[in-house]
C-alpha positions in Angstrom: 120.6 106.3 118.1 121.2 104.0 121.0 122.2 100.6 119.7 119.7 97.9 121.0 121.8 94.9 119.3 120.8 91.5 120.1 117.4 92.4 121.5 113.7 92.1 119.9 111.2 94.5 119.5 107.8 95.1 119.4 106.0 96.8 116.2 105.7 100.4 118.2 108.9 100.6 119.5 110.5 99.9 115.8 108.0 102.5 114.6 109.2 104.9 117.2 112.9 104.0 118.2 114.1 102.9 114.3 111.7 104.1 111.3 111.0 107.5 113.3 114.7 108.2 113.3 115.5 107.3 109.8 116.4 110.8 107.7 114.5 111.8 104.4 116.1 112.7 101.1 116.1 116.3 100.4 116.9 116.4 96.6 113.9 118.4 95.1 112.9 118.0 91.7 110.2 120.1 89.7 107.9 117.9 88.0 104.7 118.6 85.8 101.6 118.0 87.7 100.7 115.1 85.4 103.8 113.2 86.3 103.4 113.8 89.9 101.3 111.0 91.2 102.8 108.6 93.8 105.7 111.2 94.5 106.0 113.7 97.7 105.3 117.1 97.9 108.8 119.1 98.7 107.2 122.2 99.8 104.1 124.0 101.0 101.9 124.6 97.8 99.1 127.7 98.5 96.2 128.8 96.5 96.3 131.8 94.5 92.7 132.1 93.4 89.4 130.8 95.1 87.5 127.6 94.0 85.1 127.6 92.6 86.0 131.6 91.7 82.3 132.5 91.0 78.7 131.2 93.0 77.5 128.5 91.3 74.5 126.4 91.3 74.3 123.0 93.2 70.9 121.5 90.8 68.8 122.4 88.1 66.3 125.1 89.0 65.8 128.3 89.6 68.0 131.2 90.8 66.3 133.9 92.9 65.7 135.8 96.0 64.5 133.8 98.7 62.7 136.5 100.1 60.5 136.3 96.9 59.7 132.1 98.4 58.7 132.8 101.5 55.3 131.3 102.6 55.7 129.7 99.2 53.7 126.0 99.3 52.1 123.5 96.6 48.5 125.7 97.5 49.6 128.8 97.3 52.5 128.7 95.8 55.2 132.0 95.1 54.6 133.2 91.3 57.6 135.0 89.9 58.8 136.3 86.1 61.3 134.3 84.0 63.5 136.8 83.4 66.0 134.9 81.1 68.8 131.3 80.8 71.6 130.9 82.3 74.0 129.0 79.8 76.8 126.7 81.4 80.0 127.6 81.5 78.9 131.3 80.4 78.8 134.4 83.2 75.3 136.0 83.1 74.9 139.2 81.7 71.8 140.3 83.1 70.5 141.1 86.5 67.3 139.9 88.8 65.1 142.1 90.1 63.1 141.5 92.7 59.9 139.2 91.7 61.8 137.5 88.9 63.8 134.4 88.6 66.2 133.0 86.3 66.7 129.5 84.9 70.0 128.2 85.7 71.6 124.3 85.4 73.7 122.1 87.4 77.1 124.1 87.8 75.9 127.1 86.4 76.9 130.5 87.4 74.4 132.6 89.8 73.1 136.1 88.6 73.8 139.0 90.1 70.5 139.8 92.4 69.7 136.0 93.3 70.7 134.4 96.7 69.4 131.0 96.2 68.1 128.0 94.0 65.2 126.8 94.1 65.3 122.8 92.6 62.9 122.7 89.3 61.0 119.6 91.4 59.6 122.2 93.8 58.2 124.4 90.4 56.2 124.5 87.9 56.3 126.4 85.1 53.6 128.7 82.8 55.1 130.4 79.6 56.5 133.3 81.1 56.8 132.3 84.9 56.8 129.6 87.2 55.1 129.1 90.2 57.5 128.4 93.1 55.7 125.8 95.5 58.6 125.7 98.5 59.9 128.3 100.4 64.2 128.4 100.4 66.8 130.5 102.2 69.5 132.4 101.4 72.8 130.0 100.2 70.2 127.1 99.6 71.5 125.4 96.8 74.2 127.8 96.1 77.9 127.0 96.4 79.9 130.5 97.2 83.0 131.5 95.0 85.2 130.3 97.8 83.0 128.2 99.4 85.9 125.2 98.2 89.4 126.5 98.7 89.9 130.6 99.8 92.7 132.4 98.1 95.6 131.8 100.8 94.6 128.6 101.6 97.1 126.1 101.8 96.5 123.2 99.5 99.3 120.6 100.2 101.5 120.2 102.7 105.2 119.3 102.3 105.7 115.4 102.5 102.3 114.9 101.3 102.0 111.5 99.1 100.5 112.8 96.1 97.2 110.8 94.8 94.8 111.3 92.0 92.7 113.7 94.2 95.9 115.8 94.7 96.7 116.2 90.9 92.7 116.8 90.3 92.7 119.8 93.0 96.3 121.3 91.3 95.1 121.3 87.9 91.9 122.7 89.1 93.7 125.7 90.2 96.5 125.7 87.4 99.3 124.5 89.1 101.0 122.4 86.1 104.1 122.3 88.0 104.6 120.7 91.6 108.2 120.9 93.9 108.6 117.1 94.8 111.7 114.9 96.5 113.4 112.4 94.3 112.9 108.7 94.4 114.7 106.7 97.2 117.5 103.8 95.2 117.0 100.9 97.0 119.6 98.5 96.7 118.8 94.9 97.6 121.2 92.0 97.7 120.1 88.8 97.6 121.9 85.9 100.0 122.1 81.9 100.5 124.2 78.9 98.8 121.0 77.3 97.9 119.4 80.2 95.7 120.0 80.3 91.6 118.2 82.8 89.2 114.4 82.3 88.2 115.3 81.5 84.9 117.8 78.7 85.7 116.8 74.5 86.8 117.8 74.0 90.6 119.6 70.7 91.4 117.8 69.0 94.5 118.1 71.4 97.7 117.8 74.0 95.6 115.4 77.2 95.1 114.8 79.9 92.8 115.0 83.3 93.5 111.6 84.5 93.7 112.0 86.9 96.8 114.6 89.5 95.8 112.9 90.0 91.8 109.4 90.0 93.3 110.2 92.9 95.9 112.1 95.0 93.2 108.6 94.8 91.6 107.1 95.8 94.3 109.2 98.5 95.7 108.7 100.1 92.5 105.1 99.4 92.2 105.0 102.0 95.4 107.3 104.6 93.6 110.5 103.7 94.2 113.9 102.8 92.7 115.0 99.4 93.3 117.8 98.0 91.5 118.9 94.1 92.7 122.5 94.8 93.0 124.3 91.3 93.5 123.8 87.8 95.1 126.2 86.8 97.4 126.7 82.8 99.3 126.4 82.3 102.8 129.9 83.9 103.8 130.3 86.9 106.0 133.6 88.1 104.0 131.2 88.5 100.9 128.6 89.8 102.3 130.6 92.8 103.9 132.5 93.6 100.6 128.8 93.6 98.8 127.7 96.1 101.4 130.2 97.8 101.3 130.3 98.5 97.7 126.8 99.5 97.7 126.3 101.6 100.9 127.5 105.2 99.7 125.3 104.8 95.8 121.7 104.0 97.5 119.4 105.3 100.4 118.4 101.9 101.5 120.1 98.5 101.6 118.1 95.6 101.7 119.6 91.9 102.8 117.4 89.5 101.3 117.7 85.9 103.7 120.7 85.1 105.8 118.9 86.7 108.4 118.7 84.4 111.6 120.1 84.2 115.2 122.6 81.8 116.3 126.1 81.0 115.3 125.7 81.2 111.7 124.4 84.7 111.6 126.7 85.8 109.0 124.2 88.8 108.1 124.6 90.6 111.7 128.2 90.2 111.8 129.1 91.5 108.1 127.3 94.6 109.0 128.0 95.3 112.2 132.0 95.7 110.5 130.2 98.3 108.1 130.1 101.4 111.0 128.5 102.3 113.8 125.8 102.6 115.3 124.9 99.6 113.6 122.4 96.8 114.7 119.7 99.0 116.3 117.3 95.7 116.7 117.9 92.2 116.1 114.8 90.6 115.7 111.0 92.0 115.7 108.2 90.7 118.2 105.8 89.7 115.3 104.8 86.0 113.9 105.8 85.8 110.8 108.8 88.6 110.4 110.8 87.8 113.7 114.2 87.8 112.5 114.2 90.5 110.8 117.5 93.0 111.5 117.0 96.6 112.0 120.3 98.5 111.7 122.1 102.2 110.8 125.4 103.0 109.5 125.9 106.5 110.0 122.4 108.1 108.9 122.0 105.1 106.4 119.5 102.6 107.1 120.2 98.6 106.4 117.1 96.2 107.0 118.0 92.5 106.8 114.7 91.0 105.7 114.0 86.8 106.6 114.2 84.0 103.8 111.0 82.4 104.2 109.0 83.3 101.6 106.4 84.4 104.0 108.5 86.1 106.2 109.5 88.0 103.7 106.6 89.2 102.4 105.2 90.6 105.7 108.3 92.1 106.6 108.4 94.0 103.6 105.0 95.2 104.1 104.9 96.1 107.5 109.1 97.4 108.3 110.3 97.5 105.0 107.9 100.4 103.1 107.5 102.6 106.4 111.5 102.8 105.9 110.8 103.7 102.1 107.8 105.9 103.1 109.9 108.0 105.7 113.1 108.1 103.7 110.7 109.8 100.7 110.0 112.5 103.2 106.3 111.7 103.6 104.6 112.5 107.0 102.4 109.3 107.7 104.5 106.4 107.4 103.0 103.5 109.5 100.5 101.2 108.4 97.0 101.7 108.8 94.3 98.8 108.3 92.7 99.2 104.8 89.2 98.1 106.6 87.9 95.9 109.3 86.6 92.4 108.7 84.6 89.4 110.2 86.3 86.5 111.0 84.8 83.0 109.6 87.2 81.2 111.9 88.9 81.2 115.5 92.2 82.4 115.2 94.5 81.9 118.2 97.0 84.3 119.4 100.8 83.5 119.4 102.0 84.0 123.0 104.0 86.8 123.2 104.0 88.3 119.6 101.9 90.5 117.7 100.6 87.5 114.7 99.6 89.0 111.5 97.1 85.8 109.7 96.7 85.6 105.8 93.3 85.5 105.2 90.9 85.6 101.8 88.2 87.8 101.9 84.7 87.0 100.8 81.5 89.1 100.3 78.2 87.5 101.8 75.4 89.1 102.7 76.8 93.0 102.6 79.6 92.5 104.7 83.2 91.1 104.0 84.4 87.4 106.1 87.5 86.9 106.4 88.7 83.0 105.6 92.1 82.7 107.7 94.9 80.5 105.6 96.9 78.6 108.4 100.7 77.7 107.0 104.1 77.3 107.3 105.9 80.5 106.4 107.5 78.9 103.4 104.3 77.9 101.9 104.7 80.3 98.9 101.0 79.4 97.7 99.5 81.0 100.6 100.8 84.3 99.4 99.0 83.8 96.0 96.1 82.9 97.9 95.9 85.7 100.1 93.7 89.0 99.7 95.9 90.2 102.9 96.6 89.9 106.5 94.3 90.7 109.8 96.6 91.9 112.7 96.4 90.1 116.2 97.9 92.6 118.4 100.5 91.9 121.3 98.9 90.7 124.3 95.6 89.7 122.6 94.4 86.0 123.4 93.1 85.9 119.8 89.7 87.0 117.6 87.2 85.0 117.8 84.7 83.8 114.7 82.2 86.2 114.1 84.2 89.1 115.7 85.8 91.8 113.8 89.6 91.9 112.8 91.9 94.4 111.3 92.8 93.9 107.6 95.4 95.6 105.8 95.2 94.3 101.9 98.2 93.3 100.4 
């Protein structure tokens, strides 16, 4: 990996020079289906039966042969025999022979000799048949035993994150087991002579520590483990022996504030001593997250993440879990927008970087406005505020009211 230290980026180029090249953990752990949500797929997983496995009906109505509809209407409508019920979640027994029908509900299993469903709105029925009023073809209404998923089929694909759908689709077919890649450790180490613990009073000048707690939370909250290892002063010698002492037990190391550019850039030089190839970017073409540090020590990535609580929480969403998401071995791992939204507001563009804007989102009249919140990035209450960010993209002289934005929801 060539070493860009010293030089900003934009968004694609971090994406496609630094997060690309990070490696994946390839510990595999068998887990029951159940337990699998949130985790990645470690292998392939094929079908070994067919869904639905037998030709069910699509509505309530009546199975038959749509040869026995044809020219069928509501004034001279198709009479046929009620041959007999179909009972849910039973296989029928009998077979239908031309000129008959059969009764069958919602899900229920088609008898041998029908090709189609007829829906009971288009019958009507007179003790022992039923006069069929619209004509229907052959599959109408009918879902085919492998119409779903085909014996061979291949269900999941390795480095698939696993959702709710997923584990619906594996029980379906009896898979109670699943092949998946362990959790990524994230260590994070918090930094700066003016932070104390949550739990403690800060003297004047000081702050609590709400960054380094708050993004355990939510590391975790995504399926990770995130463990907040140490908190070090403003002192490169510290620093260094912290990362040091952490680098070989995690995947990730995480530098919570120190991160700047100037003189006092203590964070650069403690890990450019860790190993090469070490800073890869110093710095991130985006308003707010600009000095953000992007480096490698052998295969392991370090991400040194700004103090501002702002900062911080859009660097975390946008470099920080595509890191996590490619280290877990999953194949999508950049952001996408959760939606598009109208803007209640002009928002200007920030010459030269790509701006993300906190916004809250409001409902009005079937579609969702976006309200932007305009802030310093170390106005913490505009974080608990916001529903989520629009993106302004490089190069774009702003959005305009009225005009549509990217969101992606925090």
């Amino acid at each position: 990996m060539k070493v860009e230290s010293l030089r900003f980026a934009a968004l694609e180029d971090i994406y496609s020079n630094y997060v690309s090249k990070v490696g994946s953990v390839t510990e595999i752990e068998i887990l029951d289906t159940l337990e699998s949500l949130e985790r990645v797929c470690a292998k392939d997983i094929f079908s070994s039966e067919n869904l639905p496995g037998f030709d069910k009906s699509l509505v309530d109505g009546y199975a038959l042969r749509a040869l026995d509809t044809r020219g069928a209407s509501s004034s001279m409508p198709a009479l046929l025999k009620i041959a007999f019920e179909v009972h849910i979640g039973k296989k029928p027994d009998k077979k239908l022979i031309p000129g008959e029908a059969a009764w069958v509900p919602t899900g229920g299993a088609i008898p041998e000799g029908a090709d189609a469903v007829v829906m009971v709105e288009h019958t009507q029925g007179f003790g022992e048949f039923v006069e069929i009023m619209k004509p229907v073809s052959a599959g109408e209404n009918v879902m085919k035993f492998d119409e779903d998923i085909k014996r061979g089929d291949r269900i999941l694909e390795k480095g698939t994150l696993l959702k709710s759908g997923h584990v619906q689709l594996l029980l379906q077919l009896g898979v109670m087991q699943i092949e998946v890649f362990r959790k990524v450790k994230v260590a994070i180490i918090s930094t700066g002579d003016e932070i104390v613990e949550p739990w403690q009073k800060p003297d004047t000048a000081q702050v609590r520590d709400s960054n380094t707690y708050t993004l355990k939370a939510w590391i975790e909250k995504h399926g990770f483990v995130a463990e907040r290892v140490s908190h070090v002063k403003d002192d490169e010698e510290s620093l260094y022996e912290s990362l040091k002492k952490f680098l070989n037990d995690y995947d990730l190391i995480v530098i919570a504030g120190g991160s700047s550019i100037g003189p006092r850039d203590y964070t650069a030089r403690a890990i450019e001593r860790l190993g090469k190839p070490g800073i890869i970017y110093h710095g991130a073409l985006v308003q707010p997250g600009k000095p953000t540090i992007f480096a490698m020590i052998g295969e392991k990535p370090v991400l040194g993440l700004p103090g501002n609580p702002v900062s911080f929480f859009v660097s975390s969403r946008f470099f920080l879990l595509p890191v996590l998401r490619k280290l877990a071995g999953t194949n999508d791992f950049t952001p996408v927008p959760s939606g598009f939204v109208i803007l209640a507001k002009n928002v200007p563009s920030i010459q030269g970087r790509e701006h993300f804007v906190r916004v809250k989102t409001v409902f009005k009249n079937g579609k969702i406005f976006a309200e932007p919140l305009f802030s310093e990035s170390a106005h913490l209450s505009n974080i608990a505020n916001a529903d989520g960010v629009i993106r302004i993209p490089l190069g774009v002289e702003g959005i305009n009211a009225g005009e549509f934005a990217e969101f992606y929801q925090f």
